[in-house]
C-alpha positions in Angstrom: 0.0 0.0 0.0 1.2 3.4 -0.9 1.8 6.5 1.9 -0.6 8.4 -0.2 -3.4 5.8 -0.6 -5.7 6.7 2.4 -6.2 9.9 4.7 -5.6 7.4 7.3 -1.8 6.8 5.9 -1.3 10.4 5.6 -2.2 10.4 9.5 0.0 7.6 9.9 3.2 9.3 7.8 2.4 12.5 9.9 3.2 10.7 13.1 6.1 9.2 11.9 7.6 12.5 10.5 6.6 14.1 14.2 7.9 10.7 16.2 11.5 11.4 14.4 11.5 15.5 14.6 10.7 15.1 18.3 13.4 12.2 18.5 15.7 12.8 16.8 16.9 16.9 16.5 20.8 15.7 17.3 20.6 14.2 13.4 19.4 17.2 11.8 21.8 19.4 14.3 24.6 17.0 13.3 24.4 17.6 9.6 21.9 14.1 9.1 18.9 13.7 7.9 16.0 11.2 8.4 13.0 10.7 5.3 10.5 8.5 5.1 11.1 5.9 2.1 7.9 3.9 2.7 4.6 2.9 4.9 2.7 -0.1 4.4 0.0 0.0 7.3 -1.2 -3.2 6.1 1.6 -4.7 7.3 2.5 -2.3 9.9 6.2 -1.4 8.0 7.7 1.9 7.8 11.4 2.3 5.8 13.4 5.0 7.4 16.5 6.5 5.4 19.0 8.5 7.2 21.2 10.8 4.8 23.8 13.6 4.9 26.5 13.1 7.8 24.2 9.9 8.9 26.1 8.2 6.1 29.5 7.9 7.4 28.6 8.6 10.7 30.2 5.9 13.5 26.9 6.1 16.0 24.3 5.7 13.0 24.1 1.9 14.0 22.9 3.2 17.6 20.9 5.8 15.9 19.4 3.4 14.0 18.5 0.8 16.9 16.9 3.6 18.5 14.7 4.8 16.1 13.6 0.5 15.3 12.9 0.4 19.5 11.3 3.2 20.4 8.9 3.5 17.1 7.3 0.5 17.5 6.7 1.2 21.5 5.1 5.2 20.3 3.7 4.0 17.3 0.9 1.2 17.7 0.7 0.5 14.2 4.2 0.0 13.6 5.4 -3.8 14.0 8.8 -3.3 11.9 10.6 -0.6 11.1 13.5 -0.9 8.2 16.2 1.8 8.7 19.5 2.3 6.9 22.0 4.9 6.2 22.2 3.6 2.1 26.0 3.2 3.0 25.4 -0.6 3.4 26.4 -0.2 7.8 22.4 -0.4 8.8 21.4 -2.8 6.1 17.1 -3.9 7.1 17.8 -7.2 6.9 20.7 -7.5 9.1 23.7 -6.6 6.3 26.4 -4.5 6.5 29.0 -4.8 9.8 27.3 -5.0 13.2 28.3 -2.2 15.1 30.3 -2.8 18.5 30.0 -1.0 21.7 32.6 -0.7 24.7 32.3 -3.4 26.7 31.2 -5.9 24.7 33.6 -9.2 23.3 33.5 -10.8 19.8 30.5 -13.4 19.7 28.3 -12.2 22.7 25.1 -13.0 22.5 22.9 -9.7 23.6 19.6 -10.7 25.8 17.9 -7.9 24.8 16.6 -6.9 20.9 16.5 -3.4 22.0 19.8 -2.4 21.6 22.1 0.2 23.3 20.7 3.5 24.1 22.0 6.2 21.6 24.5 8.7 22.8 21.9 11.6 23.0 
């Protein structure tokens, strides 16, 4: 289904837009930017690419764990969100390198999905 099908996806896009400007203002303030690649409500998917300084940016992979946690938790109708950088380092189905944080050794298993918190 397209973002422009319904009124009800142009509410839905609207939220999304307003969850990542009320965020998310360190990516825009950091030379990033976040947009919207796609919505399907039936299946309760949103893309999100992140752009600009995002793209070479060491913390987008914590940026980008953040934005697939806490969507789903504001958002009801968001199950999955699909959010990459288009540098290949936040790939939606897992591709790309998987980022490492302080602390943590080769091969640990993590208990939790949600990830680390981003630094902001």
């Amino acid at each position: 289904m397209s973002t422009d099908a319904t009124g009800g996806d142009d509410d839905l896009k609207e939220r999304v837009t307003n969850f990542l400007r009320r965020n998310f203002p360190q990516i825009q303030m950091h030379g990033g930017s976040a947009a919207i690649q796609h919505i399907d409500r039936e299946k309760g998917e949103v893309t999100v690419m992140l752009g600009g300084a995002c793209s070479g940016c060491g913390i987008s992979p914590m940026t980008i764990q953040a934005i697939k946690s806490r969507m789903v938790k504001e958002i009801p109708e968001i199950e999955t969100v699909h959010a990459e950088t288009g540098m290949g380092g936040g790939g939606h189905d897992g591709g790309g390198m998987s980022p490492s944080f302080p602390g943590e050794t080769e091969g640990e298993e993590r208990d939790s999905d949600e990830g680390p918190q981003a630094p902001f």
